[in-house]
C-alpha positions in Angstrom: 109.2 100.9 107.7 106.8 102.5 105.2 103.6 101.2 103.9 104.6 98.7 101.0 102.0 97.9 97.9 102.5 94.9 95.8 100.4 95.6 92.8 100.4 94.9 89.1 100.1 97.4 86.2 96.2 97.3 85.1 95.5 95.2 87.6 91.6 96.5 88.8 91.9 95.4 92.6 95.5 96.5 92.7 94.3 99.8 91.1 91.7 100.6 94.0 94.4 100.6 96.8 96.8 103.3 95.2 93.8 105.5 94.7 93.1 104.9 98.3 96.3 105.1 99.3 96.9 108.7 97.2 93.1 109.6 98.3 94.7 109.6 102.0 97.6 111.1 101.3 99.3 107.9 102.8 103.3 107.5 102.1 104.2 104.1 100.2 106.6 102.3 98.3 105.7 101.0 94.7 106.4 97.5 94.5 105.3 97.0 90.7 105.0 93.0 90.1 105.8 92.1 86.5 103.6 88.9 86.0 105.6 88.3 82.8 108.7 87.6 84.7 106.7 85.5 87.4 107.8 87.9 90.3 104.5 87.2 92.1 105.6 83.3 92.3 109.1 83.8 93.8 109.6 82.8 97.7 109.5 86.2 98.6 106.8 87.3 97.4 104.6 83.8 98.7 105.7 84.6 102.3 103.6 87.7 102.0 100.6 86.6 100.0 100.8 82.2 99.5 98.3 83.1 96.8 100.7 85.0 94.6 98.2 87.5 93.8 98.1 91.5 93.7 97.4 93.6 95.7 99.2 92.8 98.8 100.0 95.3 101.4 102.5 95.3 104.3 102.4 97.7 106.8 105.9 97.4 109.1 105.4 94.1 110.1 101.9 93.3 109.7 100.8 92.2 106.1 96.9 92.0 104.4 95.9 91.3 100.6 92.6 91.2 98.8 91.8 94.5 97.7 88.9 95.2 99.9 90.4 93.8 103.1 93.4 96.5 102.3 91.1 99.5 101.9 89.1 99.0 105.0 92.5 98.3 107.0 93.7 101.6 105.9 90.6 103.5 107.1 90.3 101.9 110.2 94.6 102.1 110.7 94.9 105.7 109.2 90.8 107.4 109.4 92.1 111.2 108.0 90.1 111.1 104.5 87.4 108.6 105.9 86.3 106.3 102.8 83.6 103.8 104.4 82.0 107.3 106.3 82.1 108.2 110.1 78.5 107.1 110.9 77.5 103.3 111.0 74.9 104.4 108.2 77.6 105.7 106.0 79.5 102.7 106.7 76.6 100.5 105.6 75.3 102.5 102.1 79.3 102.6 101.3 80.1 98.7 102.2 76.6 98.3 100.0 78.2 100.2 97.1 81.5 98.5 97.4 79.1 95.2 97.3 76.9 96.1 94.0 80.4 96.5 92.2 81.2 93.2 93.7 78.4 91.6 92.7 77.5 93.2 89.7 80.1 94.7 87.6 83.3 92.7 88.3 82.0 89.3 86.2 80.4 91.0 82.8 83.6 93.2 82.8 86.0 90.3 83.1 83.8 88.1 80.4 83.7 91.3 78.1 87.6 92.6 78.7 89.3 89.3 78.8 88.5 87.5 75.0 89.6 91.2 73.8 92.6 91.9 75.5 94.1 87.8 75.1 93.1 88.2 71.3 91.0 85.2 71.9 87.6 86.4 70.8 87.2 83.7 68.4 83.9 81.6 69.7 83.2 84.2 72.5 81.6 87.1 70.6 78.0 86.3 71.9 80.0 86.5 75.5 81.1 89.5 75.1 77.9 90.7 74.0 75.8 89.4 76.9 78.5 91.3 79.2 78.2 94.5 77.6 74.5 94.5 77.7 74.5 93.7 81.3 77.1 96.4 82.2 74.8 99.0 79.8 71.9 98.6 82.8 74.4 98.8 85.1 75.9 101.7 83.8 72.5 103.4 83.1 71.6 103.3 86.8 75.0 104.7 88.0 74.9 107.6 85.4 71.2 108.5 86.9 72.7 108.4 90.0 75.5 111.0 88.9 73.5 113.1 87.4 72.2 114.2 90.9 75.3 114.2 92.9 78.8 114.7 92.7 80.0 111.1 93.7 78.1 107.7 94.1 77.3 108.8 97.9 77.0 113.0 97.6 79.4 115.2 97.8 82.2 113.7 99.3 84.4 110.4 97.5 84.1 107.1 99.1 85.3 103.9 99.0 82.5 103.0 96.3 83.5 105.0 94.0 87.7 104.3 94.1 86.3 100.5 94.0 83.6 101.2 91.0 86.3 103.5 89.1 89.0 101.1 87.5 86.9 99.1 85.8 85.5 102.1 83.8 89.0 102.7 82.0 89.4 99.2 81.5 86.6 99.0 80.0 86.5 101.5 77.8 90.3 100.1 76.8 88.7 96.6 75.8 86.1 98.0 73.6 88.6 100.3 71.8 90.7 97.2 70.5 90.0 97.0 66.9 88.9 94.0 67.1 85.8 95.1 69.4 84.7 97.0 66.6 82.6 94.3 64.4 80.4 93.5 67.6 79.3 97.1 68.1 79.1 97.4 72.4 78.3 100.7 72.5 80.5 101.9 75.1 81.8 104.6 72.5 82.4 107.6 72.6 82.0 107.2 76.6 80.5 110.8 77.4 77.9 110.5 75.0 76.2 107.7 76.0 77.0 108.2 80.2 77.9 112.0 80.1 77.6 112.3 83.8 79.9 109.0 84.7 82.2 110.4 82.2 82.4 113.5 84.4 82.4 111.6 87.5 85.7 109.7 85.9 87.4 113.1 84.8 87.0 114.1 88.7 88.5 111.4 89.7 91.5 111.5 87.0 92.2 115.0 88.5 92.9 113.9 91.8 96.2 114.6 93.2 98.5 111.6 92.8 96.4 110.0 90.1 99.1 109.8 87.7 101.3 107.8 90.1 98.6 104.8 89.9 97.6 104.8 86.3 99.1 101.7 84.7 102.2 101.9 83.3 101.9 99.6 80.2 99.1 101.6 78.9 100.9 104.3 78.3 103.0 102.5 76.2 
């Protein structure tokens, strides 16, 4: 049996594990979710993850979600195109990357994307305006690192950067919506402000396979 991928179209987490899985070259089966007709609460799909949740990931018989949990069962199960490094210090500086995003990007971008995409902004504009500001340090540091190196760890793409990336494009969606206009984030146009994160995201939209993981509904 192939490698199976539960995922949901602009779905961040989901998003890392096809890069990783394209990244390694790894054959899969798309199993796109559509949230809208509850597919991720059927029986079926709450065998494999009782959560209901995207990403999941099954593997013949053995079965693993949460998006990080998936991309360091892949390295370890299939090592060609290492993501988390060869060396225990790799490992570690990567595993720390994966951790800032974690810790540090994942909450302002969900505070800032979500009232914009629901069309619930009403009440939430100083919200979304504390996000953006903390993801403008954020984003500050992690152009300064670019501008010295190719990827977030030197020359070579890691699982940092495929766990950093999706939330770039989303976003950068979010503060297009007209109605992100009035509050001014700043985000736009993207290569002006973070020209060498902007070329660190082209790099990574010209990777083979890329096109087969970009969300469907956006290109709608």
């Amino acid at each position: 049996m192939s490698i199976q991928v539960y995922w949901g179209s602009g779905s961040a987490f989901a998003w890392r594990v096809l890069l990783a899985l394209e990244v390694k070259q790894l054959a899969y089966e798309s199993k796109l979710i559509e949230f809208s007709k509850q597919e991720h609460k059927t029986a079926e799909f709450l065998r494999l993850n009782p959560r209901g949740k995207v990403p999941t990931l099954r593997d013949g018989d053995f079965v693993v979600y949460e998006s990080i949990a998936i991309l360091q069962y892949l390295d370890r199960k299939y090592p060609q195109v290492p993501l988390f490094g060869t060396r225990a210090e790799d490992t570690g500086l990567i595993n720390q990357d994966v951790c800032e995003v974690l810790s540090y990007i994942e909450k302002p971008v969900s505070q800032m994307t979500r009232p914009l995409f629901s069309g619930e902004l009403a009440g939430k504009e100083s919200q979304v305006r504390e996000a953006a500001a903390i993801l403008h340090r954020e984003l500050q540091q992690y152009d300064a690192r670019l501008a010295r190196c190719s990827w977030l760890r030197g020359d070579t793409l890691t699982a940092g950067d495929i766990v950093l990336y999706p939330f770039i494009p989303t976003l950068l969606r979010a503060a297009a919506k007209p109605v992100a206009g009035p509050l001014n984030l700043g985000f736009l146009p993207f290569g002006e402000r973070y020209p060498h994160m902007a070329r660190w995201s082209a790099a990574i939209e010209k990777l083979p396979g890329y096109a087969r993981t970009y969300p469907p509904h956006w290109r709608q």
